[in-house]
C-alpha positions in Angstrom: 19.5 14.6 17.0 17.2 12.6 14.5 13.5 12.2 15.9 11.5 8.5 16.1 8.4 8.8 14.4 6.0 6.1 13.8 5.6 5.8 10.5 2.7 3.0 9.3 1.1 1.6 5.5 -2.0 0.3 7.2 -4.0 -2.0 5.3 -7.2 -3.3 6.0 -9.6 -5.2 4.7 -13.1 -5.3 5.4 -14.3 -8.4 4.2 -18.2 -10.2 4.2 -16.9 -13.6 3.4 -13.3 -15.6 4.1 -10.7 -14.5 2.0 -8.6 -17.5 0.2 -5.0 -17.5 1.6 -3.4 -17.8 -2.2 -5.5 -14.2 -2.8 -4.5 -12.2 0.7 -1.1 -13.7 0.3 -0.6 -12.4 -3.5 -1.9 -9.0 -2.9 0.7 -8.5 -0.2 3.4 -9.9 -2.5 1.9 -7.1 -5.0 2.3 -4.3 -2.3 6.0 -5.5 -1.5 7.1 -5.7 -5.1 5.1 -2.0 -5.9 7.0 -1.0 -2.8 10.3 -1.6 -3.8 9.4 -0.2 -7.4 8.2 2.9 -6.1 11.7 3.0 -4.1 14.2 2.0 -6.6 12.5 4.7 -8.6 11.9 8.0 -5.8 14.4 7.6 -2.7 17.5 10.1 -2.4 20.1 7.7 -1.1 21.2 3.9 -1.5 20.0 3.1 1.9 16.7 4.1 0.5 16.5 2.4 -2.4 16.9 -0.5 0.0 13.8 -0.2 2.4 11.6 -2.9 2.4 8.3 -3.0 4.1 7.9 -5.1 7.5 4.8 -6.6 9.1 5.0 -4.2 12.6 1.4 -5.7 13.7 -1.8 -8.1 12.1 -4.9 -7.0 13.8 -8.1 -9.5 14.5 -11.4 -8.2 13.1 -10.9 -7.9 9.6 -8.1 -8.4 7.5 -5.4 -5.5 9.1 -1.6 -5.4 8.5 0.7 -2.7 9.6 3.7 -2.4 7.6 6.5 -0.5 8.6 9.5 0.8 6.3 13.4 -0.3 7.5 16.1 0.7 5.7 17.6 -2.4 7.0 16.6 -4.6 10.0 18.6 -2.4 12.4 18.0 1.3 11.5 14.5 2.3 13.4 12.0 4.5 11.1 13.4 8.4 12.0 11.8 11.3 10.1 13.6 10.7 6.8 11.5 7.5 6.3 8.2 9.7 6.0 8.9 10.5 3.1 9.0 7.3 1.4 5.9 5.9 3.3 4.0 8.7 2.0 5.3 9.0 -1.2 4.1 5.7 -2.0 0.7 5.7 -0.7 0.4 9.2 -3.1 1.7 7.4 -5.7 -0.8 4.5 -5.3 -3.7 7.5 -4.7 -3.2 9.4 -7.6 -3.0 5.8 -9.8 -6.1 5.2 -8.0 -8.0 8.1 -9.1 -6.5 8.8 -12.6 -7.8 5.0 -13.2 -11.2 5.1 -11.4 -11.9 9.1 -11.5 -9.6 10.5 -14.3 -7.8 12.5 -12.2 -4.3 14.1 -12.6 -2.1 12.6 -15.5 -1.6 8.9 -16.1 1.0 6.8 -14.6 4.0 5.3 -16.0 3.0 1.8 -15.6 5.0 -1.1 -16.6 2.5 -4.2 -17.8 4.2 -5.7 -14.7 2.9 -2.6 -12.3 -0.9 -3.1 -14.1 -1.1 -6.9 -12.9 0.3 -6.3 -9.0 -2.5 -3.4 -8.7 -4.8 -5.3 -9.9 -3.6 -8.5 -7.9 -3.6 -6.2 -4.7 -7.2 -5.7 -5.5 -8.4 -9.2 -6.3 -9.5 -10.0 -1.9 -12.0 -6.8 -2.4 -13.0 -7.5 -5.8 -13.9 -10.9 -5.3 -16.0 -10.3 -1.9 -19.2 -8.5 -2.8 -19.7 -6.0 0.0 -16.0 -5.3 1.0 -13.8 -2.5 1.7 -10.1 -1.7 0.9 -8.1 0.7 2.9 -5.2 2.0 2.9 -3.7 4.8 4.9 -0.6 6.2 6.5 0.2 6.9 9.7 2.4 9.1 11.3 2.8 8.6 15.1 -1.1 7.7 15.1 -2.4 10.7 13.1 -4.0 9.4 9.8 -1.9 11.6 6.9 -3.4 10.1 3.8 -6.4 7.6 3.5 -7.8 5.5 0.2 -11.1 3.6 0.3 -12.6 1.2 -2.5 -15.5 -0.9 -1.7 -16.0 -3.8 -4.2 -17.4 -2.4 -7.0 -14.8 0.1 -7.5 -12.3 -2.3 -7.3 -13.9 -4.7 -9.8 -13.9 -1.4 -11.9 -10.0 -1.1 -11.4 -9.2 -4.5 -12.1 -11.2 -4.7 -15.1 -10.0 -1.1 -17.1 
């Protein structure tokens, strides 16, 4: 029997200072459209190519979304689906810190992929003092976390 896990991208934004609608709204456009990217390129099956991300929960506080990955509207996220959760928050991690740290070796970025990461960006870069976070969760245990405070993400969108 396949297990039920729940599987979360949580994103959260820790903002000083309202963040315009047209900004929040294109950065999660970005992380959609680098989603399905990152799965058209990495998952083992049709089904997965065909997981799209789904608002499971907005949290008050600061700006918090947590997405959830369907292979379609009716299959529930079993085990399987870790994998391409996970995969892309590495995938964004190690962009992350070849960019900002020279880390690892550089991504094969389309000029496309270099605009949505930077539009995912653009709510922290633009709000001195803010966070970006973005982590994964399986069945509430944090498996992978990325912070950026404002600076850095000025840094990112500007290399």
């Amino acid at each position: 029997m396949t297990e039920y896990q729940d599987i979360r991208l949580i994103i959260k934004i820790e903002n000083t200072k309202p963040i315009e609608l047209f900004d929040l709204t294109k950065s999660l456009v970005s992380i959609a459209t680098q989603f399905e990217t990152y799965v058209e390129k990495n998952a083992d099956s049709k089904e997965g190519r065909e997981a799209k991300l789904y608002v499971k929960e907005i949290k008050s506080g600061s700006v918090i979304f947590e997405l959830i990955e369907l292979a379609s509207i009716c299959v529930l996220p079993f085990i399987e689906n870790v994998n391409t959760i996970f995969g892309f928050a590495e995938y964004f991690k190690k962009t992350i810190n070849f960019f900002l740290h020279n880390e690892g070796k550089k991504p094969d970025l389309s000029p496309t992929d270099y605009r949505e990461l930077s539009t995912i960006l653009t709510p922290v870069a633009k709000d001195n003092g803010s966070q970006f976070n973005l982590s994964t969760t399986i069945n509430g245990n944090v498996e992978l976390h990325i912070n950026l405070n404002s600076t850095e993400t000025n840094a990112l969108q500007n290399i």
